[in-house]
C-alpha positions in Angstrom: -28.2 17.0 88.1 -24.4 16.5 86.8 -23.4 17.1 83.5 -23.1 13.3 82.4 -19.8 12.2 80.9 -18.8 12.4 77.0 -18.7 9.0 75.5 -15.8 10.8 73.0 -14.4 13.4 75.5 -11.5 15.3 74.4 -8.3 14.6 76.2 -5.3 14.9 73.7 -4.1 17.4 72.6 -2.0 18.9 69.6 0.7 21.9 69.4 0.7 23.7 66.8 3.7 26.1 66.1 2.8 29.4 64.3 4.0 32.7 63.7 2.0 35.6 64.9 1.0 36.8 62.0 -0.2 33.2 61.4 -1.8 33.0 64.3 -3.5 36.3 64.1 -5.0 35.0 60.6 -5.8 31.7 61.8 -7.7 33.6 64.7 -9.8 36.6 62.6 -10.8 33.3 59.9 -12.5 31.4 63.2 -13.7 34.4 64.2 -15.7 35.2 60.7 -17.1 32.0 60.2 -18.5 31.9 63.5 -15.9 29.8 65.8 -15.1 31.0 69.1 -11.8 29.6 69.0 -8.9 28.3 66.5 -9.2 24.8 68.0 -12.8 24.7 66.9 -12.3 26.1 63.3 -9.4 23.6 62.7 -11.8 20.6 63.8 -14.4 22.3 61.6 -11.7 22.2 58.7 -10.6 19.1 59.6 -14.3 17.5 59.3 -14.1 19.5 55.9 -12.0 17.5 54.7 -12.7 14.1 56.0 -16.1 14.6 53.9 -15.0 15.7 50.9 -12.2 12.7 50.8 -15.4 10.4 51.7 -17.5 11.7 48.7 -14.4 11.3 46.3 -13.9 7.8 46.6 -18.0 6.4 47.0 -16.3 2.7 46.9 -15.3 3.2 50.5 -18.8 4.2 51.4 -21.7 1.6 53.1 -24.2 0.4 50.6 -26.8 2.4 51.7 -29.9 0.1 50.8 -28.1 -2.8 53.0 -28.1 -0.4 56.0 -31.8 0.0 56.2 -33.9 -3.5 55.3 -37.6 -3.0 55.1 -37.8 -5.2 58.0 -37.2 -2.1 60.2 -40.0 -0.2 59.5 -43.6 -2.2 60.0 -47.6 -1.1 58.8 -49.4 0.7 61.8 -52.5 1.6 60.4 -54.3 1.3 57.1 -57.2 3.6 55.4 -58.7 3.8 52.5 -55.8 5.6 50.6 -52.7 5.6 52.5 -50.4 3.4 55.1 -49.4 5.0 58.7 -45.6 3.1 58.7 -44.0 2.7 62.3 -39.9 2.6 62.0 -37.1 4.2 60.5 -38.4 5.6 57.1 -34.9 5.3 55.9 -36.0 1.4 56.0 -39.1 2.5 53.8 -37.2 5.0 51.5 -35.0 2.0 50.6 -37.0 -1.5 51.5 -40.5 -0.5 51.1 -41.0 2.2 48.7 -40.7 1.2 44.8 -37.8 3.5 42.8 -39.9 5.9 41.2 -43.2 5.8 42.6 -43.4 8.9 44.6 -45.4 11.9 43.2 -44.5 14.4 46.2 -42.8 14.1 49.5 -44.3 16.9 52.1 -42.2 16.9 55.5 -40.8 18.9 58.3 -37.3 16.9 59.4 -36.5 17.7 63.2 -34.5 20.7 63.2 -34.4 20.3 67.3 -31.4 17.5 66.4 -29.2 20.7 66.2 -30.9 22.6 68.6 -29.2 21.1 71.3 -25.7 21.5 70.0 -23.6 24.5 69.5 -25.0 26.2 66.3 -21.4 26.8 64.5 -21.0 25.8 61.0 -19.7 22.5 61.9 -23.0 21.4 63.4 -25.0 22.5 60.1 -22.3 20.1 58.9 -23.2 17.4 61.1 -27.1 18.0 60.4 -26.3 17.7 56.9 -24.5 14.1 57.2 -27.3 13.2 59.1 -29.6 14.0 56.2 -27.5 12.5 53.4 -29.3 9.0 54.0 -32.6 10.5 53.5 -31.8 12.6 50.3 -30.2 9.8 48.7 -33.6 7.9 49.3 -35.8 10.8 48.1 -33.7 10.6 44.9 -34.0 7.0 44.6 -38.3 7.6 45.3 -38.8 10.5 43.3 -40.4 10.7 40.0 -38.9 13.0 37.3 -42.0 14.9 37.6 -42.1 14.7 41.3 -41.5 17.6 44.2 -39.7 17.2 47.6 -41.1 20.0 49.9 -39.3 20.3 53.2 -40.6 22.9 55.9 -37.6 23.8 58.2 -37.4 26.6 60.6 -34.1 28.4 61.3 -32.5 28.2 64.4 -30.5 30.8 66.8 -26.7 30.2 67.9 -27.0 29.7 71.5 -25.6 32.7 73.4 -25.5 35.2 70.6 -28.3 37.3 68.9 -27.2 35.8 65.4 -28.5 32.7 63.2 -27.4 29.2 62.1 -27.0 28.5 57.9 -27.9 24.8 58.8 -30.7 24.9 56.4 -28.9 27.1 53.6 -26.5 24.3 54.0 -28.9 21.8 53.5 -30.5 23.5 50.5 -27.1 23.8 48.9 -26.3 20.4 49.7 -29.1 18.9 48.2 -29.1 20.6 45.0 -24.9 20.5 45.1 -24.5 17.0 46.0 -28.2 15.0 44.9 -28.6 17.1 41.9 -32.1 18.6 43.3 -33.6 21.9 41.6 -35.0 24.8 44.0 -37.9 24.8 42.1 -39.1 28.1 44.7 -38.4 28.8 47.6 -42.0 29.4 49.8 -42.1 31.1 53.3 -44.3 30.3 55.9 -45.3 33.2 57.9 -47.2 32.3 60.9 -49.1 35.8 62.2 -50.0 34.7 65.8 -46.4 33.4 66.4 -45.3 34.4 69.9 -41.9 37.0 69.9 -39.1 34.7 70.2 -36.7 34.0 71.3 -37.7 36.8 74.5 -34.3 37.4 75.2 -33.5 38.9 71.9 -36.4 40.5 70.8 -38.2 41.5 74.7 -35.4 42.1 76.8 -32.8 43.4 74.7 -34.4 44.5 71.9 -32.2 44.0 69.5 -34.3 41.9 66.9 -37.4 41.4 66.1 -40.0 38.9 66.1 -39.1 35.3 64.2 -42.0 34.3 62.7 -41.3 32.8 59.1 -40.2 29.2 58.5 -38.3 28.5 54.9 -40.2 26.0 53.0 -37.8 24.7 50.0 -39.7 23.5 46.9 -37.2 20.6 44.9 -37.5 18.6 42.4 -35.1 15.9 40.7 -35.4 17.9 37.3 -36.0 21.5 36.6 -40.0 20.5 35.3 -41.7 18.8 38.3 -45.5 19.0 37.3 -47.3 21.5 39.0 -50.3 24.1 38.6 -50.9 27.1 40.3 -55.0 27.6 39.1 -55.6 25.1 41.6 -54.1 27.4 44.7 -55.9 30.8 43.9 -56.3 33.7 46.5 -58.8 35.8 46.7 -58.7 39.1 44.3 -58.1 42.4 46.1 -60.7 44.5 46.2 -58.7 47.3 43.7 -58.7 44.3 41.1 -62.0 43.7 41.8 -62.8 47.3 41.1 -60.6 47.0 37.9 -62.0 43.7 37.2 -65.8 45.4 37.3 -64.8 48.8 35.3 -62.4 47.9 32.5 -58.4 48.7 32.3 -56.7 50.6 29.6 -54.2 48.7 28.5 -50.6 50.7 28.7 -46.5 50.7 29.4 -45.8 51.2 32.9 -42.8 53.9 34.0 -40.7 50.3 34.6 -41.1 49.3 31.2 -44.0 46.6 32.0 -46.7 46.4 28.9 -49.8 45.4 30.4 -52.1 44.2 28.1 -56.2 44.0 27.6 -55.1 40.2 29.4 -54.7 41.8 32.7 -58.3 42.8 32.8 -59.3 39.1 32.2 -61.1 37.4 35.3 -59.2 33.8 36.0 -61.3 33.2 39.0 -58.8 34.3 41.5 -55.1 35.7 42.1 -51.9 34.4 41.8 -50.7 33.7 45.1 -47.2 35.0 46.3 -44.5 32.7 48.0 -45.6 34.1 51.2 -48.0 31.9 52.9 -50.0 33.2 55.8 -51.3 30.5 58.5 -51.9 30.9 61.8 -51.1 27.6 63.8 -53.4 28.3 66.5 -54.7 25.1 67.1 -54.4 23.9 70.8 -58.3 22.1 71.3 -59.9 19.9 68.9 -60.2 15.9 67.8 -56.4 15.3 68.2 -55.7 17.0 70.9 -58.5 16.0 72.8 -58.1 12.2 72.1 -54.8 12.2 73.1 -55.5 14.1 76.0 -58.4 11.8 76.6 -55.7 8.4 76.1 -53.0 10.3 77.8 -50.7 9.9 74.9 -48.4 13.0 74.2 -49.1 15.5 72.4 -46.5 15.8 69.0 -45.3 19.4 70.0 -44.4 20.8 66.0 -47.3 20.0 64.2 -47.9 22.2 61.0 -51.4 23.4 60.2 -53.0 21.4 57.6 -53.6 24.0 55.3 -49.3 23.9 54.6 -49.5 20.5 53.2 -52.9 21.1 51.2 -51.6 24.2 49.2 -48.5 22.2 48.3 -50.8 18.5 47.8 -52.7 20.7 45.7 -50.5 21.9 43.2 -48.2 19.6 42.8 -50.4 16.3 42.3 -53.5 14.9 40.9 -56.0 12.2 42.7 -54.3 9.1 43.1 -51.2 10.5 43.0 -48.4 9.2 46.1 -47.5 11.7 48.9 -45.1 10.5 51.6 -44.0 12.0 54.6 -40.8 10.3 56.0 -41.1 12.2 59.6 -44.7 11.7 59.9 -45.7 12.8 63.6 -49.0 13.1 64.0 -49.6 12.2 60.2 -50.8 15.8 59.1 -50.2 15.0 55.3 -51.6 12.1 55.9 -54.6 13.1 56.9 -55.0 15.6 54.2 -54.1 13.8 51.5 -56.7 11.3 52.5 -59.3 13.9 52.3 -58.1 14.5 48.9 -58.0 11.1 47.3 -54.4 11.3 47.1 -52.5 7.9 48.1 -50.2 8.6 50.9 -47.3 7.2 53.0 -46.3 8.7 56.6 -43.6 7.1 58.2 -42.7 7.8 62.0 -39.9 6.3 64.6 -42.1 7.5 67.8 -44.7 5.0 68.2 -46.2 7.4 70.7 -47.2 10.0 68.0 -48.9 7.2 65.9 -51.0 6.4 68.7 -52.1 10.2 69.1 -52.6 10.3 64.8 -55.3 7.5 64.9 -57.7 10.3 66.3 -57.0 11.7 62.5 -58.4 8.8 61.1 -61.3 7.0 63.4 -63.8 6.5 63.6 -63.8 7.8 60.1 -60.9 10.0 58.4 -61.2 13.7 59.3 -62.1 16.4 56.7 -60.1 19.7 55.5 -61.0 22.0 58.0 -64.0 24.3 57.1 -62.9 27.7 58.1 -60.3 28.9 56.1 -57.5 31.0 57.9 -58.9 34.3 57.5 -56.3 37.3 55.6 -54.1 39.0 58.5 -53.1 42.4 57.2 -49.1 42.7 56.8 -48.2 46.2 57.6 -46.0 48.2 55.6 -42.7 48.8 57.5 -42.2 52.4 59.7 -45.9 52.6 59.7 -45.9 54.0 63.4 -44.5 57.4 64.3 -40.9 56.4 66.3 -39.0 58.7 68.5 -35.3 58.2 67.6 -34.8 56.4 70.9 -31.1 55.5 71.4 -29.7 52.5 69.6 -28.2 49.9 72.0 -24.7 50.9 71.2 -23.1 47.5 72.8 -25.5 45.4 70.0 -27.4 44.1 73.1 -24.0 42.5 74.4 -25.0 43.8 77.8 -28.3 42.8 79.1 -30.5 46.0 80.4 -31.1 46.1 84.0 -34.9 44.8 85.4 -36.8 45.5 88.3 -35.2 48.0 91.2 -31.9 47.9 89.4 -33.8 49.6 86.2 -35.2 52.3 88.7 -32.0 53.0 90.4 -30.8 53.7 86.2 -33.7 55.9 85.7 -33.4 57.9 88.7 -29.8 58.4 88.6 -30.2 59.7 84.8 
């Protein structure tokens, strides 16, 4: 199938005269922020700023709230707690929602919209303007004592072994230009995760296994309530031990005094900003009503145990959870089993259909086996011959199949 036609394609040009010193500088700048040529880096600047001219005169800029009526976003289903909304949820951020009124947004935003571009800096760029609409309505939402809690995974520059900042840039936007706080940053480490992407970490072996998504914790002032008694882990079983036989209070070699307190049982640890869950799932009542319906299948779902640890302890029964990219309704679903009043909004119609199986006949409970601990190995843990580095950086890919035996046999 042919490549079809740009709508914008590019077919002026300018000429630019420069010295070659100039040209030289103008070349190693492109090439350390990531551009593969000049041309690119002086759109990118360009773009720059076209943006920052736009944010110093707001006058000039659409009023937001006219752009997206309520009347483009409609009520899909209804349950004891919460509202499945079918639309644009910048239409319910502005139209629907009351200022104020939310108590915790919990989303994952489709990182796949930069997925299919060229990962440069100026596409984090364009993700961000894409996301301005929906920041300004999370601010406009938001309690002062709310949380915004957006799960985003990081992305690969196509072609090249080395990573996109779209979602540092969004962070830094949001808190930059919206006046968000990172109230913690959280990473969600999924342990069955296959090694991706192959070419990278298989073939080339080059890098290793990407299998943590960045989960930013915000809040529209530096106190958003929260609690974290109500998402203890497990003790160890040395704390346990220390727990059963006493501690002797004493100054650690760092400095650290830790007191009589220490040996105190609170019912459970502290648990770090790591958060081990296995998304695994791929039978059970969603997938097998919307295998049953023929509806497809939402294809990033996160494991309901993300939304609960964050529903948890950042709001109380009653309180209002909305997820502006709702999919399969997820938070939904879990807030529901928590008495928590909840919001999901979604363009794709399809995915709606598929999240009813969340909710009939009757809503669906927490699930009932707990992801179980996966053991996270300390690093150099196996003897390693000093095999040769790739000395290219992986730049040229190994040979496979007879060409690798030919290589073998020749060395």
């Amino acid at each position: 199938m042919g490549r079809p036609k740009s709508k914008h394609p590019r077919a002026r040009t300018t000429s630019v005269r420069l010295t070659d010193s100039e040209h030289e500088d103008m070349a190693r700048a492109a090439a350390a922020a990531g551009f593969k040529t000049v041309s690119d880096y002086l759109r990118h600047l360009h773009e720059r700023s076209r943006r920052e001219q736009a944010a110093a005169t707001p006058e000039a800029q659409p009023n937001t709230a006219s752009q997206f009526p309520a009347s483009l976003v409609r009520p899909f289903h209804s349950t004891q707690h919460g509202t499945i909304y079918q639309g644009d949820s910048r239409s319910f951020l502005f139209g629907t929602a009351a200022e104020r009124s939310v108590d915790l947004i919990m989303t994952s935003p489709p990182f796949g919209l930069v997925r299919k571009k060229d990962y440069g800096n100026e596409d984090a760029h364009r993700y961000c303007d894409w996301f301005r609409p929906f920041a300004e309505g999370f601010r406009r939402v938001l309690k002062d004592s709310g949380s915004l809690v957006i799960d985003i995974g990081g992305a690969w520059k196509p072609g090249t072994p080395t990573r996109s900042l779209y979602h540092f840039e969004l962070l830094i936007m949001l808190c930059e230009e919206y006046g968000f706080h990172l109230a913690q940053e959280h990473y969600w480490w999924n342990p069955s995760k296959l090694p991706t992407p192959a070419e990278w970490v298989n073939v080339r072996r080059i890098r290793v296994k990407d299998a943590v998504n960045t989960v930013w914790w915000l809040s529209p002032t530096p106190w958003p309530k929260a609690s974290n008694r109500r998402v203890l882990a497990p003790y160890s079983p040395s704390m346990l031990d220390l727990l059963a036989n006493g501690y002797t209070a004493k100054t650690r070699p760092s400095g650290h005094v830790i007191s009589e307190k220490f040996g105190h049982d609170n019912g459970g640890a502290v648990p770090p900003n790591l958060l081990a869950i296995a998304n695994t799932e791929s039978s059970g009542r969603y997938q097998d009503f919307c295998r049953g319906e023929e509806i497809e299948i939402h294809p990033a779902r996160f494991p309901p145990q993300l939304p609960e640890y964050f529903i948890r302890m950042l709001t109380d029964p009653g309180d209002l959870v909305v997820d502006p990219f709702g999919g399969s309704c997820v938070t939904g679903m879990v807030a529901e089993a928590l008495g928590r009043r909840w919001a999901c909004v979604d363009l794709e119609e399809e995915y709606l259909r598929g999240a009813m199986a969340r909710f009939r006949p009757v809503p669906a409970s927490l699930p009932k086996l707990r992801t179980k601990p996966y053991p996270l190995h300390a690093p150099c843990m196996l003897p390693a011959e000093e095999v040769p580095l790739v000395a290219d950086g992986g730049k040229t890919r190994p040979p496979v199949g007879a060409a690798a035996k030919r290589e073998a046999v020749a060395v």
